[in-house]
N, C-alpha and C positions, 0 to 999 in steps of 0.2 A: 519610255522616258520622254519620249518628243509630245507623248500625248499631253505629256503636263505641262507642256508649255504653249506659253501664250504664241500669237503669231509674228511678234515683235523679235521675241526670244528665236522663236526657230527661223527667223530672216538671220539674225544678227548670228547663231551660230551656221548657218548654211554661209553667209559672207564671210568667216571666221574659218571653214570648212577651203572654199574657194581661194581664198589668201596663201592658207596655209600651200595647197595643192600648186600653186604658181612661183613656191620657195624653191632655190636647188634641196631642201630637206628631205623634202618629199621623195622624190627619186631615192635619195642617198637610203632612205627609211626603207625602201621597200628590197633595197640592196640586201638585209641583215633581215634573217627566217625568227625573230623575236622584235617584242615594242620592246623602244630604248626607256631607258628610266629617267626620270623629270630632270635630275641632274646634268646628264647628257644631252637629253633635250632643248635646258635653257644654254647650256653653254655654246651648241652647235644653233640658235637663234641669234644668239650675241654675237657669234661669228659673223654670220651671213650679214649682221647688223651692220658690220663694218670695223668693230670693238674688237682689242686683245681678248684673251682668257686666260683667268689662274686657276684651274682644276685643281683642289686637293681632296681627294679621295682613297680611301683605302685599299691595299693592291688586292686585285682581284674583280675590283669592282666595273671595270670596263670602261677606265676613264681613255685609253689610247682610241676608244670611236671617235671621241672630239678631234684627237689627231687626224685619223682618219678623214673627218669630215674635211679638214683642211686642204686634205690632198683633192680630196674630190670638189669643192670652192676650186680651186688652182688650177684642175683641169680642165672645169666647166669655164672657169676665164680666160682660159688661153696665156693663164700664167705660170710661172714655176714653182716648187714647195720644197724645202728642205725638213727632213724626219731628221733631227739627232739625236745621238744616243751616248750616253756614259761609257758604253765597254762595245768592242767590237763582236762578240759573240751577237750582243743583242743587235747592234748595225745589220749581223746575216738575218737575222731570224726576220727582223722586221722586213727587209729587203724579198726576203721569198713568200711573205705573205703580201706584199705589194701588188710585187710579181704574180701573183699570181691573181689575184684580184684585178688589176687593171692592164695586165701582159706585159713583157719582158719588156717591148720596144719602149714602154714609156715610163719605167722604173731603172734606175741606174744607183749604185754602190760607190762609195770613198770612204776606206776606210783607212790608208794611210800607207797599206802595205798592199791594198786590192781597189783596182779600176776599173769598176763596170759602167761601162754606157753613161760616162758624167755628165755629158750635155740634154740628158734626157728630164723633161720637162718635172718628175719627180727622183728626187736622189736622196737615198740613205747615208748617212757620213756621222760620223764621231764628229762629239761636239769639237774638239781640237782641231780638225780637219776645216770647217766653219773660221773659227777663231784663224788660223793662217791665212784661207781666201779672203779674208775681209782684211787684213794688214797688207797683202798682198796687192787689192784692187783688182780680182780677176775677173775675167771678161764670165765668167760664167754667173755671175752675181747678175747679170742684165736679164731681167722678166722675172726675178723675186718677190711674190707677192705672200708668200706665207713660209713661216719657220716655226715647227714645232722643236721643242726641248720638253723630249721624254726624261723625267728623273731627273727634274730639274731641282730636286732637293738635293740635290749632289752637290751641288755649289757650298753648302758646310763641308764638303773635305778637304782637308787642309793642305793636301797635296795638289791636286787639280781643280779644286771647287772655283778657284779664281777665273778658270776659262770662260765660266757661267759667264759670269758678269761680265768680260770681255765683252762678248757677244753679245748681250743685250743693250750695253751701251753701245756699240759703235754701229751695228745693223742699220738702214736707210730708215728717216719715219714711215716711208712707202712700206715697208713691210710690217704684217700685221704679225705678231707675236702669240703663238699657242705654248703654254706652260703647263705642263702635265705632273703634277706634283704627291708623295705620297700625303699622309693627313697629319698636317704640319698644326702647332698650337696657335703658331701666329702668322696666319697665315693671310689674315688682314693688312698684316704691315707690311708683308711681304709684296701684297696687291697693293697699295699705298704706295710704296716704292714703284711698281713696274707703270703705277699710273703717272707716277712724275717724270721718269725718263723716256718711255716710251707711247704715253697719254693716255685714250682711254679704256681701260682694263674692267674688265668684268671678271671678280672673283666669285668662284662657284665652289663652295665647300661641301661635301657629304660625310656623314658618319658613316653613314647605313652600310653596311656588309649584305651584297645579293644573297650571301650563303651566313646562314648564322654560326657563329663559331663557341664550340662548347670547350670548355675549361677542363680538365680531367688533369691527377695524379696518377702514376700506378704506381702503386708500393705492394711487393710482395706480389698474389697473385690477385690481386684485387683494382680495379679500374674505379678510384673516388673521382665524383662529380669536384671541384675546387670548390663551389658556389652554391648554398644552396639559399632555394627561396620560399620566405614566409613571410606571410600577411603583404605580400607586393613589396618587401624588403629584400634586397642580397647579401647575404653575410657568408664567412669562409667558413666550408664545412666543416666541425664540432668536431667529427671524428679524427681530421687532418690534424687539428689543433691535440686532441687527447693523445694524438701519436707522437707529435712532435715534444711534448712536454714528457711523456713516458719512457721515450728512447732517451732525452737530455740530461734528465734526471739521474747521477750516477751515486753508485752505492759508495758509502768511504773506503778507501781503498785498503786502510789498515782497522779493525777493531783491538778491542781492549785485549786479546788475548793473543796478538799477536798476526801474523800474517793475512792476505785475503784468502775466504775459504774458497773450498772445490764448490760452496750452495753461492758463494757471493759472484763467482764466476759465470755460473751456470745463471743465474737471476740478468746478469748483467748481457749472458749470451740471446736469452727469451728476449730484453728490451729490444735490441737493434732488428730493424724490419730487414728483412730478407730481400735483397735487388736482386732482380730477375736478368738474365744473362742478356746479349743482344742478341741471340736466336732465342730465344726464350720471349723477347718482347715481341719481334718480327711475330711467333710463333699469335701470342696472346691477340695481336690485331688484326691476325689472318682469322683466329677464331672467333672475334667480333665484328667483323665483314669490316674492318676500319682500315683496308690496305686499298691502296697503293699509297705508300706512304715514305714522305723524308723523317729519317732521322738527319740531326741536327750534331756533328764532335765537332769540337774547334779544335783539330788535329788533324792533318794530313794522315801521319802515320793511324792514327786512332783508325778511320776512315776505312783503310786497305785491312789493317787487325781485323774490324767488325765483318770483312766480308769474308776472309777468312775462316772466321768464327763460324760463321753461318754455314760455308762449302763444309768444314770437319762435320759440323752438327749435322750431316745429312738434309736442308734443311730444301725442299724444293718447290717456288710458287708457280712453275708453268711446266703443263700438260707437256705430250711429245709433239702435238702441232703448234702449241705456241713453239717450243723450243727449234724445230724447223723453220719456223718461220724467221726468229731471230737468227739464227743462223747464217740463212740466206741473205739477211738488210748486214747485217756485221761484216760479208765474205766479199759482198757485194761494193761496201763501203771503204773497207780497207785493200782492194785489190791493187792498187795502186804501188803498196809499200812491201820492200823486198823480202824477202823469206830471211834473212839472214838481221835486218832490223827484227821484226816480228819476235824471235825469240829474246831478243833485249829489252824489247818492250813490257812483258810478260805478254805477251797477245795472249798464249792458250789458256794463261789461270784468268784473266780478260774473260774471255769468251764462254769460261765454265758458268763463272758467276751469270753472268747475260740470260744462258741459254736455262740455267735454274731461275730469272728474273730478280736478280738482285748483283749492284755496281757500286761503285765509289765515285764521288763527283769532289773533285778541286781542283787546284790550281798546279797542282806539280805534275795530273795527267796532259799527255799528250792530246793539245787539240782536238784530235779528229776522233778520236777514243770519247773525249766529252760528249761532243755532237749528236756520236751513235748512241752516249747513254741519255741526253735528251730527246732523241728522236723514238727510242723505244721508249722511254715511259712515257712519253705522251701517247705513245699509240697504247696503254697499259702492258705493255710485254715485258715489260720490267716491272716492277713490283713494292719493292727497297730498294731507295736509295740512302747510303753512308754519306752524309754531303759537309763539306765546310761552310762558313757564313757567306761566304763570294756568290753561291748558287742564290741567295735572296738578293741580289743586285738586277732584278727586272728581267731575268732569264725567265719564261713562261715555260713554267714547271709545275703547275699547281698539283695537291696530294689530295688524296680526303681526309689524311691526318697527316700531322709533323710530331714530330716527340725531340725534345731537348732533353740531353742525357747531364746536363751539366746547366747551373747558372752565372757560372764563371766561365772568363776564356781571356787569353793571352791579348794585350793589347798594343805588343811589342816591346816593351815597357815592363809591364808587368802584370798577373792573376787580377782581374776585377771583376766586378757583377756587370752582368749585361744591364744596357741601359732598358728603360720601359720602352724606347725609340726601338732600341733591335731589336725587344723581344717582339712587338709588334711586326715587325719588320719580318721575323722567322716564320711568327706564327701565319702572318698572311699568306701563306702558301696554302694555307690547308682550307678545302671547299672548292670546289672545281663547278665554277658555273653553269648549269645547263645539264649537268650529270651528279652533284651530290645536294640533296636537301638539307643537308648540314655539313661541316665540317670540322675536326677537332684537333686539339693541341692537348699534349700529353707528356707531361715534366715527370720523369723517373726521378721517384724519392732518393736523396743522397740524408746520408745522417747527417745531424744538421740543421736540417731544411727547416726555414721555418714560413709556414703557410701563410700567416701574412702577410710576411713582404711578396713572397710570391704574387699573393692577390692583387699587391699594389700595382706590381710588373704589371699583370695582365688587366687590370683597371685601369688604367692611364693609357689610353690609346693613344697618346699624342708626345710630339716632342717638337722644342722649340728650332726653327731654320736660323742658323747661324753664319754671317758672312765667315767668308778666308779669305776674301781678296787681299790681296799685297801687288805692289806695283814691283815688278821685275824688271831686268835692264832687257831686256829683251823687247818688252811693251814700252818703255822709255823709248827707248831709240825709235820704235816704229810710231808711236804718240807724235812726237816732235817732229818726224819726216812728215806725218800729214798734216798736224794741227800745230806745230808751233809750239813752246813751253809751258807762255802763259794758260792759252786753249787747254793745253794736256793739264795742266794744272786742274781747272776749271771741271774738265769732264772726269776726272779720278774722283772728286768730290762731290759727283754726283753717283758713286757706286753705294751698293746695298752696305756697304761696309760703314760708310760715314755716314748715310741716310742712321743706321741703326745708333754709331755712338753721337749722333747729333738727340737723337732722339730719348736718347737713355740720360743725357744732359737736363732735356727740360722738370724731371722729377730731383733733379740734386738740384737745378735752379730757385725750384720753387720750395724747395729745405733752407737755400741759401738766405732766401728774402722771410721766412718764419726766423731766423736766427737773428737777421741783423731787429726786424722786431724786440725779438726777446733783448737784446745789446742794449738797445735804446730804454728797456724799462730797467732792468741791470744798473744801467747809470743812474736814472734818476733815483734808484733805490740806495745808491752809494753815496749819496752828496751831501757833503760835509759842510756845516758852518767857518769852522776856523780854515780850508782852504780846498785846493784840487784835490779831492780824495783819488779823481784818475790817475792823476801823476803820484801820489802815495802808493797806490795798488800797485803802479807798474813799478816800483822801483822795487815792492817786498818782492814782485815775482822776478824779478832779474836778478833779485839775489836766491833765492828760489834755484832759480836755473845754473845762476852758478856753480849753489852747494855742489846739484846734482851732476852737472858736468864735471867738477872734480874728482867727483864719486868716481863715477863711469871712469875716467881717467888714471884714476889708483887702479879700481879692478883691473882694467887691460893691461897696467904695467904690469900688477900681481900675475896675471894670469902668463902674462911674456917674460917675467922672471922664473914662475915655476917649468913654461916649457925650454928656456935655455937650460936649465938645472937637470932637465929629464934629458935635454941632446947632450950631456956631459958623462951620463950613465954607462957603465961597458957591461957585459958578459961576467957571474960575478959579485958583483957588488952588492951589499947587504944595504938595504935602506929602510927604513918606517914609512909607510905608505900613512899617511896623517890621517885620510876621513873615506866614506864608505863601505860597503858591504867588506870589504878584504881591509880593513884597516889594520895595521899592525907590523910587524917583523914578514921583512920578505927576500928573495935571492932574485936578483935579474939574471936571469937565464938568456932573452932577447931584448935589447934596447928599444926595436918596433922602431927606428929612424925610419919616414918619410925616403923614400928612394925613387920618386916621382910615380907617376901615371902608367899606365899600360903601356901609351903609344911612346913615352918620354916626351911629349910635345912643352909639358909644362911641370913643376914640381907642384906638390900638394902644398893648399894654404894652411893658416895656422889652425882651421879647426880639423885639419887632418893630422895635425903633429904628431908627436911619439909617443908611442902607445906599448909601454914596456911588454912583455911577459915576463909574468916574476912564478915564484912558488914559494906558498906563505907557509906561515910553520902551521898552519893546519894543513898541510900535505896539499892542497890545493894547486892546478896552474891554470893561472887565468891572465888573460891581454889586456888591461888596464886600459882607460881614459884621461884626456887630461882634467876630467871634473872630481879625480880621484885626488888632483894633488891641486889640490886651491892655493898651498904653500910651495916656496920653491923646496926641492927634497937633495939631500945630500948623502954620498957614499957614507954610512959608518965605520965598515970594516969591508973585507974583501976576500974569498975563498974560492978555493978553486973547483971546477965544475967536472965533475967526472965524465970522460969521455964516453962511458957506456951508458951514461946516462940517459937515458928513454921516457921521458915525459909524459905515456899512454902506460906504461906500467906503474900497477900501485905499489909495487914490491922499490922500485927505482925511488918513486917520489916518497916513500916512506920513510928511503935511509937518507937520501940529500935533507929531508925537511928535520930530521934527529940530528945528523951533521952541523944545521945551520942553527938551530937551538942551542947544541952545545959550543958551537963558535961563539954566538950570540950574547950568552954567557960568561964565558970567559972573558970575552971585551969590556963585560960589565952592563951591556944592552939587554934590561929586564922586559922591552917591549913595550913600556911606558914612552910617551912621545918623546924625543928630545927637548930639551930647554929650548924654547923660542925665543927670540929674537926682541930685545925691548922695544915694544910697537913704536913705531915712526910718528912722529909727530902730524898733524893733521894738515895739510896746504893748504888748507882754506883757511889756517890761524895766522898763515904767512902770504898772503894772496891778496895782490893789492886793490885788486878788482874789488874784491869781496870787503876789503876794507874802508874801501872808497862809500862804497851803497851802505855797507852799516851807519856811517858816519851822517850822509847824505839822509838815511832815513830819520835818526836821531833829531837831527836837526830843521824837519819836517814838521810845518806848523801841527799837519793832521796826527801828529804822532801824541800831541798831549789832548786829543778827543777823547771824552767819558766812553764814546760811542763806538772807539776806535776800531772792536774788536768785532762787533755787528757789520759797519760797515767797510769789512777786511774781509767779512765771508759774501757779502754782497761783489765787491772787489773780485774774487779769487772765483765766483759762478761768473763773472763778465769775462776773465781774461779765458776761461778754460774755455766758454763758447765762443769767444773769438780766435781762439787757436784751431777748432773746430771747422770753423765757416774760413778760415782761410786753408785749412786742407782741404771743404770742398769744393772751394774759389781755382785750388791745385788741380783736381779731380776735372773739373770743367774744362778750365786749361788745357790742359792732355790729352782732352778726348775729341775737340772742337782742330777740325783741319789733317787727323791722325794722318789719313793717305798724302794727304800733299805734305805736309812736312818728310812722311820717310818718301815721297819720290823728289823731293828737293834734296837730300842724301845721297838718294841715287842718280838723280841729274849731275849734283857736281862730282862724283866719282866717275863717271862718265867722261865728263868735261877734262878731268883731271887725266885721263887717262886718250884723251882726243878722239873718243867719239862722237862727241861732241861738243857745237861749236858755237854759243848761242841756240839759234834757232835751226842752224843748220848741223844735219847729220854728215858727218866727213864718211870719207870710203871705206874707212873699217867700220863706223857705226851700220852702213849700208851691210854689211857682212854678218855682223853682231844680227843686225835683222830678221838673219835669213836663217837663224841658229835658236831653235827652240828647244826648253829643257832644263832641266836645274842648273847645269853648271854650260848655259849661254856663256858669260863672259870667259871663264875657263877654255872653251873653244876657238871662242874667237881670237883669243890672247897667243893659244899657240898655232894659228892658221899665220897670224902678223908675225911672228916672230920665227917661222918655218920650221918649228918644232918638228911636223912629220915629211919634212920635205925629203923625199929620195928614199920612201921607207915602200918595201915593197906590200903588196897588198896585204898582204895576211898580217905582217908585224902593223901593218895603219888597224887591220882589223880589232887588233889587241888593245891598239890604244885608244882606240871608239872604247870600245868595253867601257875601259875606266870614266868615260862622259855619262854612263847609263846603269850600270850594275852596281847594286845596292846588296849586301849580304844580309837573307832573311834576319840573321843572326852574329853579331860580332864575334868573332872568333879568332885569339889573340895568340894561340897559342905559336902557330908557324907560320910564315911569311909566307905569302901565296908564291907558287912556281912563276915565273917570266919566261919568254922566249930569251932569247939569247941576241946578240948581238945589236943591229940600229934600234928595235922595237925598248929592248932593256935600257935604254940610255936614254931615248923619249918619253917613258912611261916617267923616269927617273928625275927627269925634265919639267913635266907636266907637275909631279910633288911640287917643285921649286917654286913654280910659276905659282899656284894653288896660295903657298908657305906668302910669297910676296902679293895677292889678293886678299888674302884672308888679313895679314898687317893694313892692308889699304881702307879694305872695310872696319876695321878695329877704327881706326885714323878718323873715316866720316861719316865712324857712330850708324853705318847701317850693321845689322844682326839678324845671323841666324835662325833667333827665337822670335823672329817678328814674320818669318816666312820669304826671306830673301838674299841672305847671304849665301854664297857657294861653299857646299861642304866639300870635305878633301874627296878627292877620286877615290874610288876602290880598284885595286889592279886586282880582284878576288876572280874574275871572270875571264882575262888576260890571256891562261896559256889553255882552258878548253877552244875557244874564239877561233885561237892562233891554230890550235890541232886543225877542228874544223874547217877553215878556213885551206889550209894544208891539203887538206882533202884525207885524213885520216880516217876508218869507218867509227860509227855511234856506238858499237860496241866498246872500242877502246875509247874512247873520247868521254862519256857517261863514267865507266869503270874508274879512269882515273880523277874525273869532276866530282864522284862520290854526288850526283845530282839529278834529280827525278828527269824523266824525259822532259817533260811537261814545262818544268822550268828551262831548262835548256833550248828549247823551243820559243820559249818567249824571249829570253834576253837574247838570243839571237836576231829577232825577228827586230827587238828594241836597236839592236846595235846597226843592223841594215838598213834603219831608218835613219840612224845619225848620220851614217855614212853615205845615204844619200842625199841629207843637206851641208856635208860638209862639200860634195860633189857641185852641190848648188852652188855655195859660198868662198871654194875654193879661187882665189885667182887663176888668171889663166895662165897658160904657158909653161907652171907648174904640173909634180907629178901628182898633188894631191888630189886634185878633179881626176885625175884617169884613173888611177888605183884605187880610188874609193869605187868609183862605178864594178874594176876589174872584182874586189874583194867583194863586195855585194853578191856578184855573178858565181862567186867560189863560194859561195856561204847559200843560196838558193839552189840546193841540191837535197835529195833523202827525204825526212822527216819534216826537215824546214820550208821545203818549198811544197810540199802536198799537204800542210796543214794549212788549212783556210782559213782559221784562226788567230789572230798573235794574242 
């Protein structure tokens, strides 16, 4: 190659050569037994340059070297580097490949709950942990020259995403900023943004996947490509489409002769494809060499089922020296914890799956159980894994295949399709750089399924980064103790949040200025010789609006007369149901009165009103609507309901609906509506508004124009576009200042409650400070008010709980257990105070749905805490929580952490600093304090 070049050329790349070699790159390159790829390359240039970085790349693809390059910039300058991470698991993982890379002495961990070696020149920490030292002012901030934020597309979660931004706003300009991102859509604007707060940013996008990722179905016993390609086109494979259209297509269910046959059956049994069991697939990818591999349930229990499944099935992926071998890392790992936990844990059905190479990965296992089963599959000793969606959160797990058993999954909420964001997200596990030449995803057919949208999932590689920032009183208080109101104002308004709806403003702008254009020709199309055709337009349409506002105003009486007439109903009564599918003669059996809410907090509004259950004389029982009774409805007659009457029997509903016929009857009620009511006169004939503008128009020079009628439709296109442009003039509005308006909400609620004083923070605000968490002001509220004063540690234990425990799932039916005595009457407490917060927030229009209101406490976590805490064993503690180890482990660990800033924030001289430190110490025992995990 050098032969072909001139001697110019080989000067200029020999000086190009020599440049290069005098970089810290260089070095850092020969660290790593592979060349890094051009994207990593320019990004770790741009470093050295002096420039931030936005890395978005796809996972897998080795965007955390740039990270890396950071720490090694830091150490070659004799500066310091912060690694953060979204979840503490990943905090360990990155810290021991550090560690191990540059030696223990000069890598150090915070993670919240674990303190290793902080002052050491590189330190691993959760973003949150970042976000408090810099409100804080801590001395360890001094020689920060580089901060990476791994997963820093994490900042769209609506629950912590707002930390992101914290941090990048308040960080020193001295510190150069690494963002490690997955492969975000807009991820331009995202680099736009990080260049205006923190200046100059060098965004570095890649599509490219190191490992190519192939598309696969299995349906039945057959493994289809999703994609196939012709003439250099992609389209979804023909055969996918012939199945999906073959299975859907169903036979009618009744023919002319009567029922469905035993052939229409058997026809209908051939369409549905045959899904292959979860050892049955495990089995099929063992036999296409496509293992080691995550399967994907969004179910916990699914998860421990599937491994189950596999142990009955016989189903075994490692030899007898692999299975010694796991053995040994498992017996090894878990020597720690007592024999007598071990059995509650399941340890030995644990250990079978293992030593066969196949585990279950979520959240409700126990810490250190996870670890072992990320530590064996990386080393391949495991095989299958049954994993929840939490394992694709940047935990380095990578497969040579993933399979999705499902393209729905729980989203708290309710069943939805996974977005194209997660499935990307899942499937980038699969391909293991440096050891597989491909990797593959592999969606088990459900009936249903249809292959298109599929494709679309797996075609759209991208998803747009969405702020969450909200300003919380927690950031208020500490904003205004450094910067002052106005300041804090100023810099909230420069978060990604308002960068975006500032931004989303200038295309409704420029709709705004095409409209008021179009206005201007509008008018001169309306312009009338005999006078203002403007002021003629406006007057038709305000009587226009009148009509229609009376309108509207009849129906909601209408509709508030028939639901007073429906609360008048008893158990009983015979009424005419006037319109819909059940029109006709019917028996109210249940009136369906409104009895409030679940919690009683509030009674239901009018569109929840009463919702009879009747049975019609077609033997029917069905629960009514109020769109059923457009008209108010009245008792006819009245009969009485038999007590044995059973509403699931046909036999019951057969003779009450013959009964109520023959009553019906008798009364002279043929089932014909009753005579209505001589319709009401119209208000608009009586409505002096409306009478005013009639008159007013009449007497309107423009009203005797030949033209009158042309330029009334000219008229009526002007005023509908200027109704138009002044909802997006609304639009504008609304979106222009969104953060500083809700933290002027939350300042004067603040103010109103005296933590603030102007510009000064008073001593409880200093307290509020020091208290991070959803329900900050809820703590601080009962720290001032001595809510847990004099409470001994385990009962303060319980009542942390309710500051941090969220129940996966609401669950109404029984009141959770309480401790007994001081703890029960503080918890009881804490409602009240909550009850009087949540009225405050009502009052200064801050909300909930905006991401910063305090929701009520949960006391659901209360009396396992309180056991715990007791010193009760995990045996009985679990048994009666009815709750995975795994979770219990963590809201423990979450509750040890309030309690040790309630420790912090506590006054002195009080019991509540000592018994929080004491209740900590009672609670860092067993399982909880040998998981290294929270």
């Amino acid at each position: 190659m050098s032969e072909d070049m001139s001697p110019a050329e080989r000067y200029a790349a020999a000086r190009l050569r020599a440049a290069e070699d005098a970089t810290a790159l260089a070095p850092f390159r020969e660290m790593y037994d592979f060349e890094l790829d051009p994207f990593q390359l320019d990004a770790c240039r741009a470093l050295e340059a002096g420039k931030g970085v936005l890395v978005a790349a796809p996972t897998g693809s080795g965007k955390t070297i740039v990270g890396e390059f950071a720490v090694h910039l830091a150490l070659t300058q004799g500066r310091k580097c912060f690694y953060t991470t979204p979840i503490k698991a990943l905090s360990n993982q990155k810290f021991s490949d550090l560690a191990r890379r540059y030696g223990a002495d000069r890598v150090g961990l915070l993670t919240g709950d674990n303190s290793i070696n902080a002052e050491a020149p590189v330190v691993v920490m959760t973003t949150e942990v970042l976000r408090n030292m810099l409100y804080a002012g801590s001395q360890t901030l001094r020689g920060l020259g580089y901060v990476v934020m791994d997963e820093v597309h994490y900042l769209s979660d609506r629950f912590r995403g707002a930390v992101w931004e914290e941090v990048i706003i308040h960080l020193p300009d001295s510190v150069t900023l690494v963002s490690l991102s997955a492969t975000v859509s807009n991820a331009e604007e995202f680099g736009d943004w990080l260049d205006t707060v923190r200046g100059d940013t060098e965004v570095i996008v890649s599509e490219h996947r190191p490992v190519p990722l192939w598309q696969h179905v299995l349906a039945g016993r057959r493994m289809y490509d999703l994609f196939e390609e012709k003439s250099g086109k992609r389209t979804v494979n023909p055969d996918l489409v012939r199945m999906a259209r073959m299975e859907n297509s169903r036979p009618n269910g009744r023919d002319r002769r009567g029922p469905k046959r035993e052939a229409d059956r058997e026809r209908e049994r051939r369409r549905r494809i045959w899904v292959p069991s979860r050892p049955e697939v495990i089995d099929r990818l063992d036999a296409a060499g496509l293992l080691p591999a995550i399967t994907f349930i969004f179910s916990r229990a699914g998860c421990e089922a599937a491994v189950q499944q596999c142990l009955v099935a016989g189903l075994r992926l490692n030899d007898a020296a692999a299975q010694a071998t796991v053995r040994g890392i498992v017996e090894e790992r878990t020597a720690s914890i007592p024999d007598q936990d071990l059995h509650v844990l399941g340890y030995f059905e644990w250990l079978e799956g293992l030593q066969r190479g196949i585990a279950a990965h979520h959240a409700g296992m126990l810490p250190t159980f996870k670890e072992v089963v990320e530590e064996l599959f990386v080393k391949g000793l495991v095989k299958a894994v049954f994993a929840t969606e939490t394992l694709a959160l940047g935990i380095n797990m990578p497969a040579r295949s993933v399979v999705l058993e499902k393209l729905v999954k729980w989203n708290g909420e309710q069943h939805a399709d996974i977005t194209p964001g997660e499935y990307t997200q899942l499937t980038g596990r699969a391909g293991r750089r440096g050891i597989d030449v491909e990797g593959h995803a592999v969606v088990l057919w459900q009936r249903g399924m249809d292959p298109e949208g599929l494709a679309g999932l797996a075609g759209t590689r991208t998803y747009p980064l969405r702020s969450s920032f909200k300003p919380s009183y927690n950031m208020a208080v500490n904003l205004v103790e450094q910067f002052g109101r106005h300041r804090s104002r100023e810099l909230l308004e420069t978060s990604f949040a308002q960068f975006q709806a500032d931004r989303s403003v200038v295309g409704i702008s420029r709709q705004v200025q095409k409209n008021e254009e179009g206005l201007e020709g509008y008018e001169a199309a309306m312009t009338c010789h005999l006078g203002d055709f403007a002021e003629y337009g406006r007057l038709l349409r305000e009587l226009k609006d009148r009509e229609t506002e009376l309108a509207k105003q009849g129906a909601v009486q209408r509709r508030a007369q028939a639901a007073a007439a429906l609360e008048k109903l008893r158990p009983g009564d015979i009424i005419h149901v006037p319109t819909g599918k059940y029109a006709g003669l019917a028996l109210v059996l249940d009136p369906g009165l409104p009895a409030g809410r679940s919690h009683g907090h509030r009674p239901f509004d009018h569109h929840d009103g009463p919702r009879p259950l009747v049975l019609t004389v077609g033997r029917q029982v069905k629960r009514l609507a109020g769109m059923d009774f457009p008209v108010p409805v009245e008792a006819l007659d009245r009969m009485r309901i038999p007590r044995s009457f059973n509403a699931r029997s046909p036999q019951s509903r057969r003779d009450l609906a013959a009964a109520l016929r023959t009553r019906a009857t008798a009364a002279g009620h043929d089932g014909t509506p009753p005579h209505r009511r001589r319709k009401q006169r119209s208000a608009a004939t009586e409505d002096e508004e409306i009478l005013r503008l009639r008159a007013a128009i009449r007497q309107h020079p423009c009203h005797g124009c030949d033209d009158r009628e042309h330029h009334a439709r000219w008229a009526e296109r002007y005023y509908r576009l200027r109704r138009d442009t002044r909802q997006l003039e609304r639009r504008i509005e609304g979106r222009t200042n969104t953060i500083a308006r809700t933290f002027d909400r939350v300042y004067a609620l603040l103010a109103d409650l005296r933590y603030l004083d102007g510009d000064t923070v008073t001593a409880d605000g200093r307290r509020l400070a020091r208290l991070y968490g959803e329900l900050d002001l809820l703590a601080a509220e009962c720290l001032r008010e001595n809510v847990w004063e004099g409470l001994s540690p385990s009962h303060l234990a319980a009542c942390a709980s309710a500051l941090v425990y969220e129940a996966r799932s609401p669950d109404d039916a029984l009141p959770p257990a309480l401790p007994g005595g001081g703890a029960k009457a503080a918890l009881g407490e804490m409602v009240r105070i909550w009850g009087r917060l949540d009225a405050l927030e009502e009052r200064h229009g801050v909300s909930q749905t905006e991401g910063v209101g305090q929701r009520e406490p949960d006391l659901g976590f209360a009396w396992p805490v309180y056991r715990w805490a007791e010193g009760d064993g995990l045996d009985a503690v679990l048994r009666e929580a009815e709750m995975p180890a795994g979770d219990f482990v963590r809201w423990c660990k979450q509750v040890i952490d309030v309690l040790g800033q309630l420790a912090a924030a506590a006054p002195e001289g009080g019991t509540v600093r000592r018994n929080a430190r004491r209740a900590v110490d009672s609670m860092l025992r067993g399982v909880v304090a040998y998981s290294s995990v929270g």
